[in-house]
PDB file of N, CA, C and O in Angstrom:
ATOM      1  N   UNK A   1       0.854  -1.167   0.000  1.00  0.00           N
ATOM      2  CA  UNK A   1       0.000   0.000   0.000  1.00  0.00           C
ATOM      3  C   UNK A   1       0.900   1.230   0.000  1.00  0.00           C
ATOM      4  O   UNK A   1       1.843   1.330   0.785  1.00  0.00           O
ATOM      5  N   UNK A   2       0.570   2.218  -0.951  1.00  0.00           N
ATOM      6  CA  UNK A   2       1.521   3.214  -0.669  1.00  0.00           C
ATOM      7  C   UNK A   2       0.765   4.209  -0.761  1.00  0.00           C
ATOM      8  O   UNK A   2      -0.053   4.292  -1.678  1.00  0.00           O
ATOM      9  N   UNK A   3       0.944   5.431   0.459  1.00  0.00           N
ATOM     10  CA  UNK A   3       0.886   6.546   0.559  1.00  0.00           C
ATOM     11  C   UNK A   3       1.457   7.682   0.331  1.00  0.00           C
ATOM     12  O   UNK A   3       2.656   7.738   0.602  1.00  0.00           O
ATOM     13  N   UNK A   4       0.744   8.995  -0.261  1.00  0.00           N
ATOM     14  CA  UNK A   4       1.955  10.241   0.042  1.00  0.00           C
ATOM     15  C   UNK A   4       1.188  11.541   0.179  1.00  0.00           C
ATOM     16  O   UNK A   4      -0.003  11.590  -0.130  1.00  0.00           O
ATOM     17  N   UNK A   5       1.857  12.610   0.644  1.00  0.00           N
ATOM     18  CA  UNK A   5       0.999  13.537   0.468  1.00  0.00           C
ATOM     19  C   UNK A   5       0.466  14.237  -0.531  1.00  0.00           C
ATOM     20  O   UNK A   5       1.054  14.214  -1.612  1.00  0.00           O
ATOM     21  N   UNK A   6      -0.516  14.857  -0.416  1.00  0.00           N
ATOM     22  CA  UNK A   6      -1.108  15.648  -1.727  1.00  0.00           C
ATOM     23  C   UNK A   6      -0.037  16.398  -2.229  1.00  0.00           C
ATOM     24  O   UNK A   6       0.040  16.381  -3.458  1.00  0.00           O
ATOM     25  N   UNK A   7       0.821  17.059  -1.631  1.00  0.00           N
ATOM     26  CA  UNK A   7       1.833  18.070  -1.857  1.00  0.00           C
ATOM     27  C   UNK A   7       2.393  17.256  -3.106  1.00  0.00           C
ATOM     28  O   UNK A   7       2.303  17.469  -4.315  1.00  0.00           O
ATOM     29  N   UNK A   8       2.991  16.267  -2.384  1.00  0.00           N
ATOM     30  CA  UNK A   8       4.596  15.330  -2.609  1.00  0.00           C
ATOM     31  C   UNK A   8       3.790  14.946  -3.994  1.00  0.00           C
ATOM     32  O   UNK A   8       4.401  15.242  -5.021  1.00  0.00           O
ATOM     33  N   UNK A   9       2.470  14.312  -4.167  1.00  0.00           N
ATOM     34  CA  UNK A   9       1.348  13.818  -5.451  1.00  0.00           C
ATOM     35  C   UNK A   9       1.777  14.981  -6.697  1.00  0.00           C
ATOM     36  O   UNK A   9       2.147  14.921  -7.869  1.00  0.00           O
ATOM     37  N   UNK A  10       1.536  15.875  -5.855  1.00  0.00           N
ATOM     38  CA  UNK A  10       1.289  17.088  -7.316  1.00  0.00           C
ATOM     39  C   UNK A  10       2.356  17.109  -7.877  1.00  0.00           C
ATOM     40  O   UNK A  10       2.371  17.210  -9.104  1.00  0.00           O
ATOM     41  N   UNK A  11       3.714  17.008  -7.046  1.00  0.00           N
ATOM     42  CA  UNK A  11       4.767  17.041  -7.811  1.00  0.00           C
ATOM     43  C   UNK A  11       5.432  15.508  -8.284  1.00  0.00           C
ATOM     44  O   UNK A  11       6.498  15.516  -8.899  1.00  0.00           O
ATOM     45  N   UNK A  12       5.009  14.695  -8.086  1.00  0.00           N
ATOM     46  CA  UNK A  12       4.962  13.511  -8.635  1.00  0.00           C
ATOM     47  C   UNK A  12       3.810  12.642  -9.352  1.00  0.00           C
ATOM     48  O   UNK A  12       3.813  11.413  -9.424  1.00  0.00           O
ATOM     49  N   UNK A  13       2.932  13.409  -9.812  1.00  0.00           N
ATOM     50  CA  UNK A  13       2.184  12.925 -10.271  1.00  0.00           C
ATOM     51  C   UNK A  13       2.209  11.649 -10.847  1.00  0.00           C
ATOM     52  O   UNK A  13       1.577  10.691 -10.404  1.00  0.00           O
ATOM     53  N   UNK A  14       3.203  11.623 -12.197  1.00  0.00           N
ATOM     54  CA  UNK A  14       3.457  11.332 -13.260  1.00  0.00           C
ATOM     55  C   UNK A  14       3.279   9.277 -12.437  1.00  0.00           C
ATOM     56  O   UNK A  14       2.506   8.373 -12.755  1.00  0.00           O
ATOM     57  N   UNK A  15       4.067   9.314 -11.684  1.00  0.00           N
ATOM     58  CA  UNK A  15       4.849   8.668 -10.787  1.00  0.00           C
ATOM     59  C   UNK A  15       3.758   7.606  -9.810  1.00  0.00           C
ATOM     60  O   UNK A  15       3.785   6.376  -9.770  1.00  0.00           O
ATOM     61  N   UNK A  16       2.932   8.442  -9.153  1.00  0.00           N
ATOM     62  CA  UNK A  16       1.723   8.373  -8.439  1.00  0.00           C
ATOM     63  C   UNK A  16       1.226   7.042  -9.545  1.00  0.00           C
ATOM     64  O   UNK A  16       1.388   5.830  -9.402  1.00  0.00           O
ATOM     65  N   UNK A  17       0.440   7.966 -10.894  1.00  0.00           N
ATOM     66  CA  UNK A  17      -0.593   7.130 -11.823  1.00  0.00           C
ATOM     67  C   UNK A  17       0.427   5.871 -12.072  1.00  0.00           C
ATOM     68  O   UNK A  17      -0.133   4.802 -12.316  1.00  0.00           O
ATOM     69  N   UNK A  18       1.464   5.873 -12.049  1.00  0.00           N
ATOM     70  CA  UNK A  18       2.184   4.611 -12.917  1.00  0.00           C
ATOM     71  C   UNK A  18       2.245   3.335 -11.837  1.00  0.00           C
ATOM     72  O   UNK A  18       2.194   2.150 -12.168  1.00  0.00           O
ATOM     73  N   UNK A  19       2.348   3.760 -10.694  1.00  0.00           N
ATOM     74  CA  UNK A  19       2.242   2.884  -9.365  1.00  0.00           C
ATOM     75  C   UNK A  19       1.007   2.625  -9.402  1.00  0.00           C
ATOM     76  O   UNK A  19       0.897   1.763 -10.274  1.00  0.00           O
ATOM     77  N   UNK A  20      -0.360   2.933  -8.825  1.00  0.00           N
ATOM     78  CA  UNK A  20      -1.351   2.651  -8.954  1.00  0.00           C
ATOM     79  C   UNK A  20      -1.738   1.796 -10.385  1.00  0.00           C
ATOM     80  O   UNK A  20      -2.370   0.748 -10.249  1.00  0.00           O
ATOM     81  N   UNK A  21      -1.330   2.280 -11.850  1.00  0.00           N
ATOM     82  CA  UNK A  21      -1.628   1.252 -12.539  1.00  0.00           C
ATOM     83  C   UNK A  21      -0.852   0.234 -12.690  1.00  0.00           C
ATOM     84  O   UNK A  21      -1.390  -0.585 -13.435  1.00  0.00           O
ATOM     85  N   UNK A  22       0.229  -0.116 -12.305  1.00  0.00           N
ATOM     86  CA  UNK A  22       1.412  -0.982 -12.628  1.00  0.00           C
ATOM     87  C   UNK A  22       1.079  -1.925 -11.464  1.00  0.00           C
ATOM     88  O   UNK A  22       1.209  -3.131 -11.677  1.00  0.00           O
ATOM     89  N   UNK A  23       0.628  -1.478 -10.153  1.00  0.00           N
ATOM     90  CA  UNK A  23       0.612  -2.453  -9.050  1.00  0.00           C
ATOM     91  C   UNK A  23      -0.672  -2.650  -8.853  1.00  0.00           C
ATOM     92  O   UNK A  23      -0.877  -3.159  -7.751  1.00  0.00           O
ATOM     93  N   UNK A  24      -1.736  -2.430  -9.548  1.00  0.00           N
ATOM     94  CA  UNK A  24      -2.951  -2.653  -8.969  1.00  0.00           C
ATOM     95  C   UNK A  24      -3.021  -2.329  -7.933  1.00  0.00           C
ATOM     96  O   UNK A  24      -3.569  -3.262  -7.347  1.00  0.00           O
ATOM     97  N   UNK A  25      -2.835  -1.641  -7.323  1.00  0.00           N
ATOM     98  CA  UNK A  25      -2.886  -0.944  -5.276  1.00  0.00           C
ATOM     99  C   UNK A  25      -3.077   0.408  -5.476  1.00  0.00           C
ATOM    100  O   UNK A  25      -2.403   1.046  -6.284  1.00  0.00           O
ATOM    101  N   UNK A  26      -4.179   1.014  -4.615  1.00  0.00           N
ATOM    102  CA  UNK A  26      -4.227   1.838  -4.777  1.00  0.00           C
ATOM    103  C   UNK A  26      -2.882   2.951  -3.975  1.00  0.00           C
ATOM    104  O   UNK A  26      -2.133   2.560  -3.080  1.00  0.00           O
ATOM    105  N   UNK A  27      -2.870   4.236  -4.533  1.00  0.00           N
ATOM    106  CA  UNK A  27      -2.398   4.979  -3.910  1.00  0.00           C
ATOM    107  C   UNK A  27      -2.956   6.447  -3.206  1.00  0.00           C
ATOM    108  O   UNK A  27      -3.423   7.423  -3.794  1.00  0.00           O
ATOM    109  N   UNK A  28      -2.731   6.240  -1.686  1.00  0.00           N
ATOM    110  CA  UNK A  28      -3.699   6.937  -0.985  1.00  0.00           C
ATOM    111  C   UNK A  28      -2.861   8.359  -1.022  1.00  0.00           C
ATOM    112  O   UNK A  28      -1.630   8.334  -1.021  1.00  0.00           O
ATOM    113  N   UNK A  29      -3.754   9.865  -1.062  1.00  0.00           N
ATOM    114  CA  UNK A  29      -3.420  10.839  -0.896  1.00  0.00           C
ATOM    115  C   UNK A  29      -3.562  11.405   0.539  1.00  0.00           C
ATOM    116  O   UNK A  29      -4.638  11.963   0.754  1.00  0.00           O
ATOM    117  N   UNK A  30      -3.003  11.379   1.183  1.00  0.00           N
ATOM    118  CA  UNK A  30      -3.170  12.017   2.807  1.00  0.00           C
ATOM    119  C   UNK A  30      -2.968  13.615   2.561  1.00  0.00           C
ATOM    120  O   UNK A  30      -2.418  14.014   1.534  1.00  0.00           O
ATOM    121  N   UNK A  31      -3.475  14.563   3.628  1.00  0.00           N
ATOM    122  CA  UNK A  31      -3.745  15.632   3.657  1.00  0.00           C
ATOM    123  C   UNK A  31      -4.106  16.185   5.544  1.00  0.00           C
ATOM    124  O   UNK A  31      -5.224  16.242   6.057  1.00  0.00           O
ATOM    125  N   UNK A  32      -2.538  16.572   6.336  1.00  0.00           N
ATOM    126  CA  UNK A  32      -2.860  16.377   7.566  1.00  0.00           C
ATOM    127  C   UNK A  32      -2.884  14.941   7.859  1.00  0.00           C
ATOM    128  O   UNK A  32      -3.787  14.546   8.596  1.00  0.00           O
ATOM    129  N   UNK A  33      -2.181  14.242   7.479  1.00  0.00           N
ATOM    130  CA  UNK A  33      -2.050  12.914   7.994  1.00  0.00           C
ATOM    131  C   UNK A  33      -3.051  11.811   7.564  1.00  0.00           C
ATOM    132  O   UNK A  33      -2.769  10.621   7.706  1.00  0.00           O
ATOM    133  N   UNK A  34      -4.100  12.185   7.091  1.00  0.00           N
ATOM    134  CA  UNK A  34      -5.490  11.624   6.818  1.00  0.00           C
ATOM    135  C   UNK A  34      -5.452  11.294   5.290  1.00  0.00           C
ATOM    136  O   UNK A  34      -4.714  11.872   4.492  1.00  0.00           O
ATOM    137  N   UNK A  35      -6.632   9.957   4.866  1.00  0.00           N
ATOM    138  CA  UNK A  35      -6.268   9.944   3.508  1.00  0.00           C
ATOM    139  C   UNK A  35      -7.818  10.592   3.062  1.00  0.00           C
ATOM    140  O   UNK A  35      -8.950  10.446   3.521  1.00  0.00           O
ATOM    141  N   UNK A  36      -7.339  11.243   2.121  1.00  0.00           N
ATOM    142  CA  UNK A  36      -8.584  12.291   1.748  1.00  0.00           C
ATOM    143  C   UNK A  36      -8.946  11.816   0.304  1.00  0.00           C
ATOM    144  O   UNK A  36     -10.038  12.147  -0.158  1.00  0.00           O
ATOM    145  N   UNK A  37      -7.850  10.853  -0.624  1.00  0.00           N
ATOM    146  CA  UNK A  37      -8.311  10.684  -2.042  1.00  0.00           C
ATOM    147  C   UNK A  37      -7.628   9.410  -2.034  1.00  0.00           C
ATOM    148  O   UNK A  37      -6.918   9.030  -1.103  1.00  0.00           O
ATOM    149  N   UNK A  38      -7.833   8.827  -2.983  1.00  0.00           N
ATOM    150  CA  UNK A  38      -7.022   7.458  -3.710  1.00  0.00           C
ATOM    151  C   UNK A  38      -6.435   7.588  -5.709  1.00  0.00           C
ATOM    152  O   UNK A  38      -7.285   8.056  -6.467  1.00  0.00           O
ATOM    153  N   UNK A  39      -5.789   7.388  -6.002  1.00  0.00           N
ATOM    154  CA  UNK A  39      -5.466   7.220  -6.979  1.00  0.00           C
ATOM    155  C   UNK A  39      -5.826   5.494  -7.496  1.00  0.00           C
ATOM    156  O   UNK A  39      -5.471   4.714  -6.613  1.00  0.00           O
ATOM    157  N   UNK A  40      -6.222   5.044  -8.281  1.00  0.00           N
ATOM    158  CA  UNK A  40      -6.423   3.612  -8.886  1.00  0.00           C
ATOM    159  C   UNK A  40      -6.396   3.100 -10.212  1.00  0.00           C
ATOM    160  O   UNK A  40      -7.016   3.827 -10.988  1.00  0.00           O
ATOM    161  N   UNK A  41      -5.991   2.297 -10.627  1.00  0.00           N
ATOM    162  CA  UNK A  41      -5.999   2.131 -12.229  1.00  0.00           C
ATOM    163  C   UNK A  41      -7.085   2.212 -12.519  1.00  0.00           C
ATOM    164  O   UNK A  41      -7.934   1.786 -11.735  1.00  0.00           O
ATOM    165  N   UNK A  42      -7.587   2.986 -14.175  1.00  0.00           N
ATOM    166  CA  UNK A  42      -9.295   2.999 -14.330  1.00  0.00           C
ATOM    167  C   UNK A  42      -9.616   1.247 -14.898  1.00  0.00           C
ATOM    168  O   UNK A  42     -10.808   0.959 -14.782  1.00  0.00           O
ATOM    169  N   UNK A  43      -9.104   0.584 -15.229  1.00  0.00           N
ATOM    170  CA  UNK A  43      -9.566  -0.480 -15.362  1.00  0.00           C
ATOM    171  C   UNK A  43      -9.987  -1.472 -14.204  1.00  0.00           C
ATOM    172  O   UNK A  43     -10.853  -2.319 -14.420  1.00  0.00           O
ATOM    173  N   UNK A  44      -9.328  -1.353 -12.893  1.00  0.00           N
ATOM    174  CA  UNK A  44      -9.620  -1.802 -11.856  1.00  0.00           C
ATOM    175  C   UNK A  44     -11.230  -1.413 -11.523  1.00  0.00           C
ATOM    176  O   UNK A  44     -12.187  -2.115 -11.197  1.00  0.00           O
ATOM    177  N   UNK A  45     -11.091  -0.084 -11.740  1.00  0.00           N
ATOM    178  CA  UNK A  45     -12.100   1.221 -10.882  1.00  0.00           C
ATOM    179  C   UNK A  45     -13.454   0.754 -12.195  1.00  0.00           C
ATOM    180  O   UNK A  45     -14.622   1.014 -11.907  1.00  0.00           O
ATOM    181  N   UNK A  46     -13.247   0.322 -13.073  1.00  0.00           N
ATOM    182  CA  UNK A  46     -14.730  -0.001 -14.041  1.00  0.00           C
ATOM    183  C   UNK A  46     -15.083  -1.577 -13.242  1.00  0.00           C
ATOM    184  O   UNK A  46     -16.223  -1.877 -12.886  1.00  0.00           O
ATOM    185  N   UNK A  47     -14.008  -2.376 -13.075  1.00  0.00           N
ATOM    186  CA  UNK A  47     -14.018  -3.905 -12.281  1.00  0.00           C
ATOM    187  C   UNK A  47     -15.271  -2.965 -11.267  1.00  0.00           C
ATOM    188  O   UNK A  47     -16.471  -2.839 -11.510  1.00  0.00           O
ATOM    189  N   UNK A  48     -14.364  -2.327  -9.934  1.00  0.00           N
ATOM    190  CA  UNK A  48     -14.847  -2.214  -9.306  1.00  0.00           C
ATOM    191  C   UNK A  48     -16.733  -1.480  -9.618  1.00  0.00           C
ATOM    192  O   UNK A  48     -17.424  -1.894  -8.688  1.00  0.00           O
ATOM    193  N   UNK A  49     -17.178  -1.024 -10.125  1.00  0.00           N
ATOM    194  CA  UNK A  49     -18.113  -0.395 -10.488  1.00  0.00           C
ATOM    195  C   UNK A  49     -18.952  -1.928 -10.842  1.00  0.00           C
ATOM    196  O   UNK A  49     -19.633  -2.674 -10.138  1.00  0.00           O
ATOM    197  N   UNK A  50     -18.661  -1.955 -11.833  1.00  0.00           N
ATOM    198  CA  UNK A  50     -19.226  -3.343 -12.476  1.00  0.00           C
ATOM    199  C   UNK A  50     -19.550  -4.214 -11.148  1.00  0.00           C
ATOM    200  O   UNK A  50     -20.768  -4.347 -11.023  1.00  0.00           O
ATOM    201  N   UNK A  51     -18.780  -4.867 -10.085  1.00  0.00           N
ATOM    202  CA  UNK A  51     -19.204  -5.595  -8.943  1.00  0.00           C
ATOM    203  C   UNK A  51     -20.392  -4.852  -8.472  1.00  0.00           C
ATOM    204  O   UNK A  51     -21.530  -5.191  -8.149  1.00  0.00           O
ATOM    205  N   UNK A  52     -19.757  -3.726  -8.538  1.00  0.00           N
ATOM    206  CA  UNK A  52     -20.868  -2.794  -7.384  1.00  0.00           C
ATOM    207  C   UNK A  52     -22.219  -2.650  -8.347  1.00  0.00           C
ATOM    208  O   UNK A  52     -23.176  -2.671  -7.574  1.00  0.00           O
ATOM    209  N   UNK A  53     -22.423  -2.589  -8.945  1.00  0.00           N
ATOM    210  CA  UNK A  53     -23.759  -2.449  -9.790  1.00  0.00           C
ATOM    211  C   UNK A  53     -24.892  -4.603  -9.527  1.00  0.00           C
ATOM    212  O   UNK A  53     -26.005  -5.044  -9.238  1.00  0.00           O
ATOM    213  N   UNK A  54     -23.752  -4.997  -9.840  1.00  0.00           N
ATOM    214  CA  UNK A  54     -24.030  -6.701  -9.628  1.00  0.00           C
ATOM    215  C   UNK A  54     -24.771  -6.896  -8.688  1.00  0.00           C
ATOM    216  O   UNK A  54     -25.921  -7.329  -8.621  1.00  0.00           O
ATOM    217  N   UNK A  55     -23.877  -6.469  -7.761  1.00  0.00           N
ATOM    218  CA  UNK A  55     -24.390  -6.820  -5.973  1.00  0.00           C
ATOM    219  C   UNK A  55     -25.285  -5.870  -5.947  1.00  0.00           C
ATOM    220  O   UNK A  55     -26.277  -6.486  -5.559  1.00  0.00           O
ATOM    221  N   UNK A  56     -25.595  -4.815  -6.095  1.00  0.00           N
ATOM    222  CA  UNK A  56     -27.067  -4.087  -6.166  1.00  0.00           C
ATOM    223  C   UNK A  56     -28.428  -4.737  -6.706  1.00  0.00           C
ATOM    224  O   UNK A  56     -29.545  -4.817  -6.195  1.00  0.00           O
ATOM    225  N   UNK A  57     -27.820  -5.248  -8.151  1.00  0.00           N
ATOM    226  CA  UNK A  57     -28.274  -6.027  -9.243  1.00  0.00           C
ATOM    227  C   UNK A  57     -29.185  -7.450  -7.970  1.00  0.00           C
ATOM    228  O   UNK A  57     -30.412  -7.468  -7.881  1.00  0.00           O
ATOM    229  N   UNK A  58     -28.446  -8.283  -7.301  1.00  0.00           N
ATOM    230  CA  UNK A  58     -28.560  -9.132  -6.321  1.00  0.00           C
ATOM    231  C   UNK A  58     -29.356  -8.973  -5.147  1.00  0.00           C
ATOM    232  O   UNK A  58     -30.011  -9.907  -4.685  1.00  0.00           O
ATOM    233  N   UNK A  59     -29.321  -7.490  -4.495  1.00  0.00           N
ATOM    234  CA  UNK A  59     -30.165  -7.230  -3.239  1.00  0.00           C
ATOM    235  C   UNK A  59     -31.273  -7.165  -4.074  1.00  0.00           C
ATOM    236  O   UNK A  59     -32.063  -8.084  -3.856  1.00  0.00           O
ATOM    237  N   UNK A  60     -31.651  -6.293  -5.076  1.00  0.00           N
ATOM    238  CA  UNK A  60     -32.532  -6.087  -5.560  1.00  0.00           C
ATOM    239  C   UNK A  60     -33.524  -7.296  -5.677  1.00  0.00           C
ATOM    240  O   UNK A  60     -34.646  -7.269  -5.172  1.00  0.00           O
ATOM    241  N   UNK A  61     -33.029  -8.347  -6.373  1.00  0.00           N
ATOM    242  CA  UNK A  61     -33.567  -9.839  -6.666  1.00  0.00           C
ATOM    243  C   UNK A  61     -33.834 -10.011  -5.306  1.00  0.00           C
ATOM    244  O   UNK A  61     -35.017 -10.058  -4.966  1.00  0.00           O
ATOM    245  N   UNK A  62     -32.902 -10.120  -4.416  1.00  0.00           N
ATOM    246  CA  UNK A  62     -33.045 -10.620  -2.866  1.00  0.00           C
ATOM    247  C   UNK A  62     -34.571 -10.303  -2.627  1.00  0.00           C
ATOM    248  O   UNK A  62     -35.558 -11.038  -2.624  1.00  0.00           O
ATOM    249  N   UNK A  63     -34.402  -8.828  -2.410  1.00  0.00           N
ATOM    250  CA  UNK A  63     -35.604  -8.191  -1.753  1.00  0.00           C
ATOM    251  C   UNK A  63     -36.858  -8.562  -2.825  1.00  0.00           C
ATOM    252  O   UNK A  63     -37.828  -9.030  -2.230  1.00  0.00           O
ATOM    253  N   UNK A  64     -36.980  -8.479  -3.859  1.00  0.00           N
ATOM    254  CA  UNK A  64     -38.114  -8.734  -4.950  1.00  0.00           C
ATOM    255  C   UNK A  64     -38.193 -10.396  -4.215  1.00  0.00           C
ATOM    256  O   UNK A  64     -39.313 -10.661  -3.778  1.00  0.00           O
ATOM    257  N   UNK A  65     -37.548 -11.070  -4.111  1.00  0.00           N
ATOM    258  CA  UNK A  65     -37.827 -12.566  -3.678  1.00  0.00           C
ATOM    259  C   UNK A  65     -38.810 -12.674  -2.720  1.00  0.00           C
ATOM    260  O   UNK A  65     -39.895 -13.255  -2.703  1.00  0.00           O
ATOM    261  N   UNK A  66     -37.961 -11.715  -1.593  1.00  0.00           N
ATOM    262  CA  UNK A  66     -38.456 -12.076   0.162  1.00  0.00           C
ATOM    263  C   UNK A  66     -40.188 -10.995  -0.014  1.00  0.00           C
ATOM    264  O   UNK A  66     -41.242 -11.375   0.497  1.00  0.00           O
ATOM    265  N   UNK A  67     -40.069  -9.910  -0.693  1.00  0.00           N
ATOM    266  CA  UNK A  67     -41.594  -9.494  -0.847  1.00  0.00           C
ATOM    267  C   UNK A  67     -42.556 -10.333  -1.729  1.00  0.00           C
ATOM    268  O   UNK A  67     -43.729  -9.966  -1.805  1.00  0.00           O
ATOM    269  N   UNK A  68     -42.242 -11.162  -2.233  1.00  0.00           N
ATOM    270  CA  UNK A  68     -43.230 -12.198  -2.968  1.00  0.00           C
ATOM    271  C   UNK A  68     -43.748 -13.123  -2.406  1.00  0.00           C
ATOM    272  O   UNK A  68     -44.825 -13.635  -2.712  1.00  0.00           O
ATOM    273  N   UNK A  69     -42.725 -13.564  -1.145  1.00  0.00           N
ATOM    274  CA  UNK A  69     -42.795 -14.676   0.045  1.00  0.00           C
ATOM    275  C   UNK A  69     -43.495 -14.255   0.843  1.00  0.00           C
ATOM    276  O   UNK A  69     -44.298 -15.064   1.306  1.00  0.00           O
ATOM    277  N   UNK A  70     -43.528 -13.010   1.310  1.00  0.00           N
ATOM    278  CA  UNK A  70     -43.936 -12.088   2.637  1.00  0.00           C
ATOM    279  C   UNK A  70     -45.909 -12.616   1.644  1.00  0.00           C
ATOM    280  O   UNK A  70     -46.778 -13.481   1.755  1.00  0.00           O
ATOM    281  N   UNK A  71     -45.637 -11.475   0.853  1.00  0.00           N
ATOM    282  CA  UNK A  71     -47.283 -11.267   0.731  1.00  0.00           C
ATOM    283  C   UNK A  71     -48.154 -12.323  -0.227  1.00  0.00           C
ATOM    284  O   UNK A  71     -49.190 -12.062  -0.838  1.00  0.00           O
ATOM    285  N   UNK A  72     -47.504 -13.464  -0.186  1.00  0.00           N
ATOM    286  CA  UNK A  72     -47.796 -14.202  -1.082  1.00  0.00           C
ATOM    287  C   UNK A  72     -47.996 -14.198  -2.286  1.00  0.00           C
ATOM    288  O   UNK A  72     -48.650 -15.164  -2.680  1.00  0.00           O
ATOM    289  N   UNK A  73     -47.587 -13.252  -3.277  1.00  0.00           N
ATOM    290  CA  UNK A  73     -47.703 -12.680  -4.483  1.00  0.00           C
ATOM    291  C   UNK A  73     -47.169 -14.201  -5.563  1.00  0.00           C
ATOM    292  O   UNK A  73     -46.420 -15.072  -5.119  1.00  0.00           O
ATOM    293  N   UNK A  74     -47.635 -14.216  -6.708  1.00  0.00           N
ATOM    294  CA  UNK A  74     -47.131 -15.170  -7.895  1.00  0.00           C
ATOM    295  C   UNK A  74     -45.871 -14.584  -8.865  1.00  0.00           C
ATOM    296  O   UNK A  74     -45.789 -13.381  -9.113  1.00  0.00           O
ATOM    297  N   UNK A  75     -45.314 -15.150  -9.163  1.00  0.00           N
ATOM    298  CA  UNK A  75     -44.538 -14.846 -10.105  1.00  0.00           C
ATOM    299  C   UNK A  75     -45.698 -14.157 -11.162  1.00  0.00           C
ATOM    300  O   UNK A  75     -46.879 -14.285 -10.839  1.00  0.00           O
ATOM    301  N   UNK A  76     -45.422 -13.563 -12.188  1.00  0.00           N
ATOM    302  CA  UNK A  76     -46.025 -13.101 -13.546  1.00  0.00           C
ATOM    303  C   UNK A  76     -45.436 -14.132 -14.615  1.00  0.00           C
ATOM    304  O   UNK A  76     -44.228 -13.936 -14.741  1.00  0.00           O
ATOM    305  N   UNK A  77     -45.757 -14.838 -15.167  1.00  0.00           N
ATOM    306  CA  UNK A  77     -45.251 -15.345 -16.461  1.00  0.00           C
ATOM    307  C   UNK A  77     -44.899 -14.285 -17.568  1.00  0.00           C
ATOM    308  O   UNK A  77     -45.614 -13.309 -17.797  1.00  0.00           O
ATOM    309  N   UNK A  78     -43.535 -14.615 -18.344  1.00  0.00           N
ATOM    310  CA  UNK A  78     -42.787 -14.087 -18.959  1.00  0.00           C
ATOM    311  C   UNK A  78     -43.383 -13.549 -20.354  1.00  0.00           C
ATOM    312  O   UNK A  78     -43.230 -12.440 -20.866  1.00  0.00           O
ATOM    313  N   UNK A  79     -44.060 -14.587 -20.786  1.00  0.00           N
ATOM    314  CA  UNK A  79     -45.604 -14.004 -22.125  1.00  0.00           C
ATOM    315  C   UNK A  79     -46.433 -13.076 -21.463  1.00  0.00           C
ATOM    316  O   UNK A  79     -46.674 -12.046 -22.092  1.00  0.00           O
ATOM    317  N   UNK A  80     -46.935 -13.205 -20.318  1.00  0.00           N
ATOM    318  CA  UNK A  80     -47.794 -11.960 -19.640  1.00  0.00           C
ATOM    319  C   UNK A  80     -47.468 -10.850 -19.888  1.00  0.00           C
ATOM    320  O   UNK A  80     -48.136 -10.040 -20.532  1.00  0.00           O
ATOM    321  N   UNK A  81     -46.103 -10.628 -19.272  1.00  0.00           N
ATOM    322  CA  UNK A  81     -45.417  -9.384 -19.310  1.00  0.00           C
ATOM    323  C   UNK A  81     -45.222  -8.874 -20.461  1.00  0.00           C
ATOM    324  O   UNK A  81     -45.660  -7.743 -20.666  1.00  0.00           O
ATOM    325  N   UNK A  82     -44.410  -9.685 -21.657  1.00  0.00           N
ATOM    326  CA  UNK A  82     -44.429  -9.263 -22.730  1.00  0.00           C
ATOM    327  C   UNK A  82     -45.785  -8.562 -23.589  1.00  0.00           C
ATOM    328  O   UNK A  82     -45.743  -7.568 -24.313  1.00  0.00           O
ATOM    329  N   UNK A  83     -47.074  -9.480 -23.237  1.00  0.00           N
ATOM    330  CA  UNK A  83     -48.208  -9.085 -23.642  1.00  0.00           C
ATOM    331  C   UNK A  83     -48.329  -7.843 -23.346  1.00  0.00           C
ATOM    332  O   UNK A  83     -48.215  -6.906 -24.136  1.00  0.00           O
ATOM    333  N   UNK A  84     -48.641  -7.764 -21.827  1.00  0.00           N
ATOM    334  CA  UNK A  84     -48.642  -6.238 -21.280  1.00  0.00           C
ATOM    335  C   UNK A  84     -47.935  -4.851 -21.736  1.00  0.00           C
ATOM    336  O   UNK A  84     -48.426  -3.724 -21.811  1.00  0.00           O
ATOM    337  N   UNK A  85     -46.677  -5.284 -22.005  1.00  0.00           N
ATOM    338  CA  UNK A  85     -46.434  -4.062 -22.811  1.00  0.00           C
ATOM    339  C   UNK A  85     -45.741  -4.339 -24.473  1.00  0.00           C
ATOM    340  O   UNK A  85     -44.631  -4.229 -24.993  1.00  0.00           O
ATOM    341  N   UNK A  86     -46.883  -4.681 -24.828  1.00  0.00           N
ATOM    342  CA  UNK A  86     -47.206  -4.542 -25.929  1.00  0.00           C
ATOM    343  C   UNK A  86     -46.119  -5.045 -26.808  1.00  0.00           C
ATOM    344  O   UNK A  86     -45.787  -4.389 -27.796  1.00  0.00           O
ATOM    345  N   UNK A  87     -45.438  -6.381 -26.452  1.00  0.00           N
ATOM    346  CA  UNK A  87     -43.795  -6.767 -26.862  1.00  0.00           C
ATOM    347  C   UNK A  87     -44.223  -8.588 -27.706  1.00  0.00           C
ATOM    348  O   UNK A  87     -43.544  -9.256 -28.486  1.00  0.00           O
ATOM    349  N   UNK A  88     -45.314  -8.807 -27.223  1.00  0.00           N
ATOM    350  CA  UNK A  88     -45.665 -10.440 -27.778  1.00  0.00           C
ATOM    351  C   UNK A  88     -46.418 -10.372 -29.226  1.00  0.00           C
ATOM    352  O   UNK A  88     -46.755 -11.410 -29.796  1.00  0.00           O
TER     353      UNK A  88
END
């Protein structure tokens, strides 16, 4: 894991991006001792997005599951739906 300051960043920028993409790790910007930003490869950072949309993608199903269970609701058949809006 490597850290540095925002200062030390600006003047190493160049340096900063090549670590973060070369090592896959991010690199944290501290500011007062604290890390206030990260630097990351953007291909990691679309990975990461992409999971994060999935697992949303997943609660979502979760919860649509457990409210169908709760109130006893039916599935809709897949021709229904299509019928309904006007797609069959």
């Amino acid at each position: 894991m490597t850290e540095m300051t925002v200062t030390v960043a600006r003047s190493r920028l160049s340096e900063a991006v090549d670590t973060a993409r070369v090592s896959h790790e991010p690199v944290y910007l501290l500011r007062r001792g604290r890390r206030v930003a990260a630097l990351i490869d953007a291909e990691d950072l679309a990975k990461l997005i992409e999971a994060a949309e999935d697992l949303n993608d997943l609660r979502a199903a979760n919860a649509a599951r457990t409210e169908m269970t709760e109130t006893g609701d039916a599935a809709v058949p897949w021709e229904e739906v299509k019928a309904e809006l006007g797609l069959a």
